[in-house]
C-alpha positions as CSV (number, residue, x, y, z in Angstrom):
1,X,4.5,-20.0,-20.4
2,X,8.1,-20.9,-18.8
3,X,9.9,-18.0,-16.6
4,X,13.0,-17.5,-17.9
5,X,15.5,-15.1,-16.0
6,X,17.0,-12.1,-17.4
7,X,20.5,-11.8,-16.7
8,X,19.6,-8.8,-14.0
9,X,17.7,-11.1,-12.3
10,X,20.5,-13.7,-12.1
11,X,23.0,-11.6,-11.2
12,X,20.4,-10.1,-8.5
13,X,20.1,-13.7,-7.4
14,X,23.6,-13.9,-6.9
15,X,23.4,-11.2,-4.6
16,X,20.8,-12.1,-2.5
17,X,22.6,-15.3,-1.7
18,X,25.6,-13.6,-0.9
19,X,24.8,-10.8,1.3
20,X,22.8,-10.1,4.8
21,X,21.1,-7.0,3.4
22,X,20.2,-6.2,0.0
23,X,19.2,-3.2,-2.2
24,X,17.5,-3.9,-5.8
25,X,17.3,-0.1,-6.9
26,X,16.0,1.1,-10.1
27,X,13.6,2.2,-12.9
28,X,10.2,1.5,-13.8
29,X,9.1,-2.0,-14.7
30,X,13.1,-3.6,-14.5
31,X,12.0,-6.5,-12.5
32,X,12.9,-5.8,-8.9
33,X,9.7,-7.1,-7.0
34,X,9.4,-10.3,-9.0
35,X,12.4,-11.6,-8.5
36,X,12.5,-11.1,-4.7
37,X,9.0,-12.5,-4.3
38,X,10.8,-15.2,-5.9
39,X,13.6,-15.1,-4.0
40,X,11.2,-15.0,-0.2
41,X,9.4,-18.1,-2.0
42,X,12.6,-20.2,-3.2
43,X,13.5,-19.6,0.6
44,X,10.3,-20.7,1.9
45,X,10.3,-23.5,-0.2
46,X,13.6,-24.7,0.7
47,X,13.6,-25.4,4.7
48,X,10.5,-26.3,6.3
49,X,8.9,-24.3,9.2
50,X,10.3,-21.2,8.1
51,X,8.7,-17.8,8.2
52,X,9.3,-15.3,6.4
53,X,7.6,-11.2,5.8
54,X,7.0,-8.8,2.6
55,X,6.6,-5.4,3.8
56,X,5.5,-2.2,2.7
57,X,4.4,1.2,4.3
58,X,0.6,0.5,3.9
59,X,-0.9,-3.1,4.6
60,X,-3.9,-2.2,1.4
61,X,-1.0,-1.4,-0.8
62,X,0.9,-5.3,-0.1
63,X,-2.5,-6.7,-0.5
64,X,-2.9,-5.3,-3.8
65,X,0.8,-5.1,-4.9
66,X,2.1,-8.2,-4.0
67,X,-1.0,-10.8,-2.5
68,X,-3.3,-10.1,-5.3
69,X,-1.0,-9.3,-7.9
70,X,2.9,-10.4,-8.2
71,X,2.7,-13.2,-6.0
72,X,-0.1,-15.1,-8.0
73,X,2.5,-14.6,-11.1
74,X,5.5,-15.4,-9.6
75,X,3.7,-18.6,-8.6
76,X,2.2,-19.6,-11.4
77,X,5.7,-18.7,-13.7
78,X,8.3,-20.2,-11.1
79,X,6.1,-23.2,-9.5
80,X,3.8,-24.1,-11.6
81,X,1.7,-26.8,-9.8
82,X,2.0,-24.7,-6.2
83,X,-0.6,-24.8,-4.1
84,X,-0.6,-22.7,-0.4
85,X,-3.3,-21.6,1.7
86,X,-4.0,-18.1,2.6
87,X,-5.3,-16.9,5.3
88,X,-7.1,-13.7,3.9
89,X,-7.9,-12.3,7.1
90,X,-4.3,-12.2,9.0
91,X,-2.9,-12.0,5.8
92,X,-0.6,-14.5,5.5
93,X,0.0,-17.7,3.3
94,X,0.8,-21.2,4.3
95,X,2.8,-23.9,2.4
96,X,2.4,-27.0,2.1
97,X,5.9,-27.4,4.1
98,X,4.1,-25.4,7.0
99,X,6.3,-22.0,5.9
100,X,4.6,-19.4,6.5
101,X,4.8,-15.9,5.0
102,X,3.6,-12.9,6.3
103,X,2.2,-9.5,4.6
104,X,1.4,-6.1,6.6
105,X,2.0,-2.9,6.7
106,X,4.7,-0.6,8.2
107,X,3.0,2.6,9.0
108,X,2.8,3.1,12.6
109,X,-0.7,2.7,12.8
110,X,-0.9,-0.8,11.1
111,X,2.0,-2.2,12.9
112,X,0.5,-5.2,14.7
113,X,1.3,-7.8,16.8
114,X,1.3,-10.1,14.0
115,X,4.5,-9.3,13.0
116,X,6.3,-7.8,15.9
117,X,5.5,-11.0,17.9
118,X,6.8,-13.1,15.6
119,X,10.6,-13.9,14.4
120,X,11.1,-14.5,10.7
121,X,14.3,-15.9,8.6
122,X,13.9,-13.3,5.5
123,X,12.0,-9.7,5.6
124,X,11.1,-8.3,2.6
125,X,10.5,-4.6,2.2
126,X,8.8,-3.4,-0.9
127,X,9.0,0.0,-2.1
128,X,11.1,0.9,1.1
129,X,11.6,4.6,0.1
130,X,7.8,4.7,1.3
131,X,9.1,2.9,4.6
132,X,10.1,5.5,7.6
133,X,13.8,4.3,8.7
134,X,12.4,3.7,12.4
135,X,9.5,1.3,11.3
136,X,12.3,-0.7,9.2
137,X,14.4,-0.6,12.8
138,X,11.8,-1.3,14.6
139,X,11.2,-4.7,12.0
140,X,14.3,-5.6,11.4
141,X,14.5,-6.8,15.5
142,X,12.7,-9.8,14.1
143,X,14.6,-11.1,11.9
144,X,15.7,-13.6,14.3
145,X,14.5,-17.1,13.3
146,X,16.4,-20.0,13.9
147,X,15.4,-22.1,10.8
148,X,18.4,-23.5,9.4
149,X,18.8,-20.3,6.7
150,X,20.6,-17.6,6.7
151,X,19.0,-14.5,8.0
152,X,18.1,-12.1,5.0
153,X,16.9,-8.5,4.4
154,X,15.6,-7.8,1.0
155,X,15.1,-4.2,0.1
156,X,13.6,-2.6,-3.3
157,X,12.6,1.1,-4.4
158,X,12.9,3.4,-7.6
159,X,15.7,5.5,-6.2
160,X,14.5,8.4,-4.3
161,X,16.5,11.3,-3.2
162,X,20.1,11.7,-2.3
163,X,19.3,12.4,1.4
164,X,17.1,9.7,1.8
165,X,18.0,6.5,4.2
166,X,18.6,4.6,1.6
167,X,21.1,5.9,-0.3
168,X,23.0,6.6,2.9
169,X,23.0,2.8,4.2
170,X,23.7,1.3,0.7
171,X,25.2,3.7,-1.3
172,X,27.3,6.0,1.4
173,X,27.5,3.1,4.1
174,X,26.6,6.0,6.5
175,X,24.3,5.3,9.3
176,X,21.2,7.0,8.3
177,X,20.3,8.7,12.1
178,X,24.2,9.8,12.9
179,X,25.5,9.7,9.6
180,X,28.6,7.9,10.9
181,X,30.4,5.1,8.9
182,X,29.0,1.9,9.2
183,X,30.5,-0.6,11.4
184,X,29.8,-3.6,8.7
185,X,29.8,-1.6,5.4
186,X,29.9,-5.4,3.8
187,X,26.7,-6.3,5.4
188,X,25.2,-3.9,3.1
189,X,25.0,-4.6,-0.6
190,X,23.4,-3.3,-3.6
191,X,22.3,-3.3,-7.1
192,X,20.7,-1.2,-9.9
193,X,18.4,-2.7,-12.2
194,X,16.3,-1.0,-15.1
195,X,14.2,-1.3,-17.3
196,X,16.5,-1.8,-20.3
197,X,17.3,-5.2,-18.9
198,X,13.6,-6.5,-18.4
199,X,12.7,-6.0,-21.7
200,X,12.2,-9.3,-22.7
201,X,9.2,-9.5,-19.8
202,X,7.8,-6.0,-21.2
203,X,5.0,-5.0,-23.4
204,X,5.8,-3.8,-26.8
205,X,6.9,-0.1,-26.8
206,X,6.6,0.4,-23.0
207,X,10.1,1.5,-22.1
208,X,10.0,4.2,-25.5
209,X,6.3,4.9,-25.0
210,X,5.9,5.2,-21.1
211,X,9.5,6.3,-19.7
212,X,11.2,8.0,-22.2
213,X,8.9,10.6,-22.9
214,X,9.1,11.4,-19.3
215,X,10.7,14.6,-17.7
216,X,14.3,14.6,-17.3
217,X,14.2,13.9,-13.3
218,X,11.7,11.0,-13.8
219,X,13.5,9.6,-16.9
220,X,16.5,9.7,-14.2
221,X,14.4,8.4,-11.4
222,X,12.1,5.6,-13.6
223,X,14.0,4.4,-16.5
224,X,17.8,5.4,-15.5
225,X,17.0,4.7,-11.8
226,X,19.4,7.0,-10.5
227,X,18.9,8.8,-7.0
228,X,18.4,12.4,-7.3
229,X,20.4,15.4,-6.3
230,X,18.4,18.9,-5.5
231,X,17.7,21.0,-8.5
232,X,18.7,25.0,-9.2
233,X,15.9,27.5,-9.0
234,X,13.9,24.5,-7.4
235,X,11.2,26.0,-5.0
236,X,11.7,22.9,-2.8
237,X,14.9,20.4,-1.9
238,X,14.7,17.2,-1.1
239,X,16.6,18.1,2.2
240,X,13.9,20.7,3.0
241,X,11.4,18.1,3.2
242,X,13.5,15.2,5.0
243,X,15.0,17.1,7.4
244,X,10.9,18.1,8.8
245,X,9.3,14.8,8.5
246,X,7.6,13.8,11.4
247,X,5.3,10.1,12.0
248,X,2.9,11.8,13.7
249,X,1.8,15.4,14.7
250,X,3.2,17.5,17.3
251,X,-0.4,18.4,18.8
252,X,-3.6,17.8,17.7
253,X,-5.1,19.5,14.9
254,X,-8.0,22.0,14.3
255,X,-8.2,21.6,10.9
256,X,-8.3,19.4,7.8
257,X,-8.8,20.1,4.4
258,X,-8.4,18.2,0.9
259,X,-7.1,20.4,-2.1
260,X,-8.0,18.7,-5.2
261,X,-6.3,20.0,-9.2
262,X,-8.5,17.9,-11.1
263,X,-7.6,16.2,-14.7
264,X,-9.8,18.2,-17.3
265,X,-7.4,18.2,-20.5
266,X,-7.2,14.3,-20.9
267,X,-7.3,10.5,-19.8
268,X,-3.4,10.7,-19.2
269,X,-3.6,13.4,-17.0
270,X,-3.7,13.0,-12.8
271,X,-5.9,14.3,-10.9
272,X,-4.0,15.8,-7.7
273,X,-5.5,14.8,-4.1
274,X,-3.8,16.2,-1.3
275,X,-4.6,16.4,2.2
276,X,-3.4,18.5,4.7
277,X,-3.6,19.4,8.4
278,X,-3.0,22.4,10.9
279,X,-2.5,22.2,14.2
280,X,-3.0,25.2,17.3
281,X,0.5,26.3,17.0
282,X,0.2,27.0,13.3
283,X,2.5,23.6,12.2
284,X,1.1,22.2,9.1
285,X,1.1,18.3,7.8
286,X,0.9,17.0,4.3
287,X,-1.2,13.8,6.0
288,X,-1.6,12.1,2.6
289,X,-1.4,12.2,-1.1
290,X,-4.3,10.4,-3.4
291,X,-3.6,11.5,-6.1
292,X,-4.8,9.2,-9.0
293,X,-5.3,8.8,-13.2
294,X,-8.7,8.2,-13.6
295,X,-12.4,9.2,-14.7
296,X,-14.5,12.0,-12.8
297,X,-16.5,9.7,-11.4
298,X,-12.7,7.5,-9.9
299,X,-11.6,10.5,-8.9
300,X,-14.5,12.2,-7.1
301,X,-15.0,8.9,-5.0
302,X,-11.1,9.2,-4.3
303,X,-11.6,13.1,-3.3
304,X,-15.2,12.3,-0.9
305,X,-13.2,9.4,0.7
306,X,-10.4,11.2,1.3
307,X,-12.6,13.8,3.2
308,X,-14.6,11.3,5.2
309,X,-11.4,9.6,6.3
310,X,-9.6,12.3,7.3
311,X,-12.8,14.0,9.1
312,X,-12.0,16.7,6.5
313,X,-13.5,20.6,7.0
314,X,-13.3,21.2,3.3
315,X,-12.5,20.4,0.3
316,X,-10.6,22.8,-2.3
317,X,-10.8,22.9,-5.7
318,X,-10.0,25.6,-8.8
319,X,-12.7,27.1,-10.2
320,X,-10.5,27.9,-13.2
321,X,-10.3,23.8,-14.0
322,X,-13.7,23.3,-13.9
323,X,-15.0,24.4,-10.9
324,X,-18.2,24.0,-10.7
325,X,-18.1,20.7,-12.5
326,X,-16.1,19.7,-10.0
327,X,-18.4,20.6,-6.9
328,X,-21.5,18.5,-9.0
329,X,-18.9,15.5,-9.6
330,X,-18.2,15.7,-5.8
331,X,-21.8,15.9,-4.6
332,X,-22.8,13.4,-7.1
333,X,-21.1,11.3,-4.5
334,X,-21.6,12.8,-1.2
335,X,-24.2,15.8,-1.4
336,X,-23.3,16.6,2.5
337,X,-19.7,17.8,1.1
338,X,-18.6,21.4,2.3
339,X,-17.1,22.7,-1.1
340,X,-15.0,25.7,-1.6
341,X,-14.1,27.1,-5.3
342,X,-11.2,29.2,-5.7
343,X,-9.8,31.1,-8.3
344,X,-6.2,30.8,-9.6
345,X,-5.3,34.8,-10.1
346,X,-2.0,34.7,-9.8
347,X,0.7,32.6,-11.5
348,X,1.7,29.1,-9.8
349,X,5.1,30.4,-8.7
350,X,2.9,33.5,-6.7
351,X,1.0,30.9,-5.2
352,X,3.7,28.2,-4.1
353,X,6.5,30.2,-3.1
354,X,4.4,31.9,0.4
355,X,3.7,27.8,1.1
356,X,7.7,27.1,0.1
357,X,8.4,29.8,2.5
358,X,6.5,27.7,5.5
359,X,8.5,24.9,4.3
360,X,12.3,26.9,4.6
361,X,10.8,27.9,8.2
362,X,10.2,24.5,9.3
363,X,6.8,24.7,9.3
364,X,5.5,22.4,7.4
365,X,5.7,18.6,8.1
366,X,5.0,15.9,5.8
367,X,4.2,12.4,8.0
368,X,5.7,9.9,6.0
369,X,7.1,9.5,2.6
370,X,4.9,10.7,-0.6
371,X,7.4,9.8,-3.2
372,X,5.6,11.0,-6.5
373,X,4.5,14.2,-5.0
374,X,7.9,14.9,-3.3
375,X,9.6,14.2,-7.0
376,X,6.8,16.6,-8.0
377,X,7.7,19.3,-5.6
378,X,11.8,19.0,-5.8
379,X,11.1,19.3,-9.3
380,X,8.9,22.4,-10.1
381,X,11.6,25.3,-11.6
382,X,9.3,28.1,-12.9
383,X,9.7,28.4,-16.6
384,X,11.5,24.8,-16.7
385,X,8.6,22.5,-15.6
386,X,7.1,20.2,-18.0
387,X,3.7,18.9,-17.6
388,X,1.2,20.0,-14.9
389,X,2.7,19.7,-11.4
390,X,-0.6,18.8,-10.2
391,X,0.1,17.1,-7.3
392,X,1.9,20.3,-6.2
393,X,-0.9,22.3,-6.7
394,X,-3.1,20.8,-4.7
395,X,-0.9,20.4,-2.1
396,X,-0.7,24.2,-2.9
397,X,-4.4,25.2,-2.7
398,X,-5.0,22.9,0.1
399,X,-2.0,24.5,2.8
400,X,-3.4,28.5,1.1
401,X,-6.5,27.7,2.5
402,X,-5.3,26.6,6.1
403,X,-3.3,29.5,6.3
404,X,-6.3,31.5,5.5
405,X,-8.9,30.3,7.7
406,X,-9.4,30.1,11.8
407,X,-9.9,26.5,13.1
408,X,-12.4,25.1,15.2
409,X,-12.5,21.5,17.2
410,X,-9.5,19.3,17.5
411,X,-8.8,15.8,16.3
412,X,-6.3,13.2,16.8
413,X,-4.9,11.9,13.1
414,X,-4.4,8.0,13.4
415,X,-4.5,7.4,9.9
């Protein structure tokens, strides 16, 4: 099969040659990541010695996204005939021109050595609307390499909100931390590429069967990829959440429990996973999302190791979906669990609006970006919702129950 280039990803192409920082933004599926794992190994490629990084806010999610997935593509499609060696355990790849490229994660906790001790020609961040703007500062002070190429920073995401950093840098040419013009604006270039234009690389029926059946915000989001502005009668704005988000917690926490919505009407449905945290003073932290489309049995491993990591108290889950099938599925995989059933007996807007109230008070903290659940959340108008905001009820049930309970112990979250 020979790779031929949509005229997105030559214009895109274009770009990245042109420019010292670079924004691919857009839908579902339009071809962003392959053509700028393209574009890091046409770089590699060209001059010798050179090193170069792809990104992302979790090291596991680069190692499945782009080391065991669109890498082996883009290689096989664009260099046929390309053999490199990679080093599995540091995660990185060698050519046989001695580049080197680089994969890891962002989060604070993965940030290693391996990367900050080393300067690179291009950096590569992948789904950078998961990427905190200080971890992408902190990076971008490597970018130093003198290699004969021109330094490059390659940035993709689907479009997240309005008042994330991204749209500011690219979009506004604000700095992101004093919103203050930018000194360069020209250093900072973009693009939008969707769906539409991929086509060609798609499977049959994927754009009408998978995106345009989608809500209006996530049609806007995934196959318009347009950044969103806050929605009327919302419970929860997108500046509500940004303007709270923390990397780590103020103090330690006493408590930690999962609240699980589980998938019981059909294979297409998700399963929300939601962890959350409270510390002494009675701050709260969304600590992770895992949420997931799956079988009982996928999502019940997802749910147990979400507890185990998090040294969870409990896990919470609605005994109107199936609650007690849920506390077998769960046991089925850890008997040991601590399981608690509750009962939905109010309507979702009674139960979310006490926990949106925590959120207008600035007490509740998510550490890091969750995009899908924050779409979720800046989404939900009762009455105008379509679809179960499952994500949002978890992270619901899950915050309910720390404001209910006393805590006992203390932990540090690293994870």
């Amino acid at each position: 099969m020979k790779f031929i280039k949509t005229q997105d990803q030559r214009l895109a192409l274009s770009l990245l040659g042109a420019g010292r920082n670079i924004l691919l933004y857009g839908g579902s599926r339009s071809g962003k990541t392959f053509i700028l794992v393209y574009a890091v190994l046409y770089r590699a490629l060209k001059v010798p010695g050179s090193r170069h990084a792809i990104l992302r806010n979790h090291a596991n999610s680069v190692r499945q996204a782009i080391v065991n997935d669109t890498l082996p593509k883009v290689s096989r499609l664009c260099f046929p005939g390309l053999e490199y060696k990679l080093n599995r355990s540091d995660l990185y790849l060698t050519l046989p021109n001695r580049s080197e490229i680089w994969f890891s994660g962002l989060e604070k906790a993965e940030r290693s050595e391996k990367i900050l001790g080393r300067e690179f020609a291009t950096l590569y961040y992948n789904e950078c609307s998961e990427i905190d703007y200080g971890a992408v500062q902190l990076a971008q002070t490597r970018l130093a390499q003198k290699s004969g190429l021109r330094l490059r920073a390659f940035f993709d995401c689907n479009p997240p909100g309005r008042r994330h950093w991204t749209y500011k840098l690219f979009i506004e040419k604000r700095d992101p931390l004093t919103n203050t013009p930018l000194r360069f604006p020209d250093h900072y270039l973009c693009m939008q590429m969707n769906p539409g234009g991929n086509r060609a690389n798609l499977p049959d029926g994927y754009i009408e069967e998978r995106l345009e059946g989608l809500s209006f915000r996530q049609r806007e989001r995934f196959l318009k990829g347009e950044f969103l502005a806050d929605l009327d009668g919302a419970l929860w704005s997108l500046e509500l959440i940004e303007r709270n988000r923390l990397s780590l917690p103020r103090r330690s926490l006493d408590r930690v429990v999962v609240g699980v919505d589980p998938a019981v009407t059909g294979d297409n449905d998700y399963t929300g996973i939601v962890v959350c945290g409270r510390d002494g003073d009675g701050e709260y932290y969304v600590l992770a999302d895992r949420s997931l489309k799956g079988t009982p049995l996928e999502w019940s491993k997802a749910v147990v190791s979400a507890y185990h990591e998090f040294g969870a108290d409990r896990i919470i889950g609605e005994s109107n979906n199936g609650g007690d099938l849920i506390e077998l599925a769960l046991r089925g995989i850890d008997e040991n669990i601590s399981y608690k059933k509750v009962t939905a007996s109010r309507g979702k807007l009674v139960r979310a609006e006490p926990v949106a109230a925590l959120y207008e008070r600035g007490k509740v903290h998510h550490l890091g970006v969750f995009p899908e659940l924050e779409d979720q959340l800046t989404s939900y108008v009762p009455g105008h919702f379509a679809g179960s905001p499952d994500r949002m009820d978890a992270l619901v049930w899950a915050i309910t129950e720390l404001l209910r309970s006393s805590g006992r112990g203390e932990r540090w979250i690293t994870a």
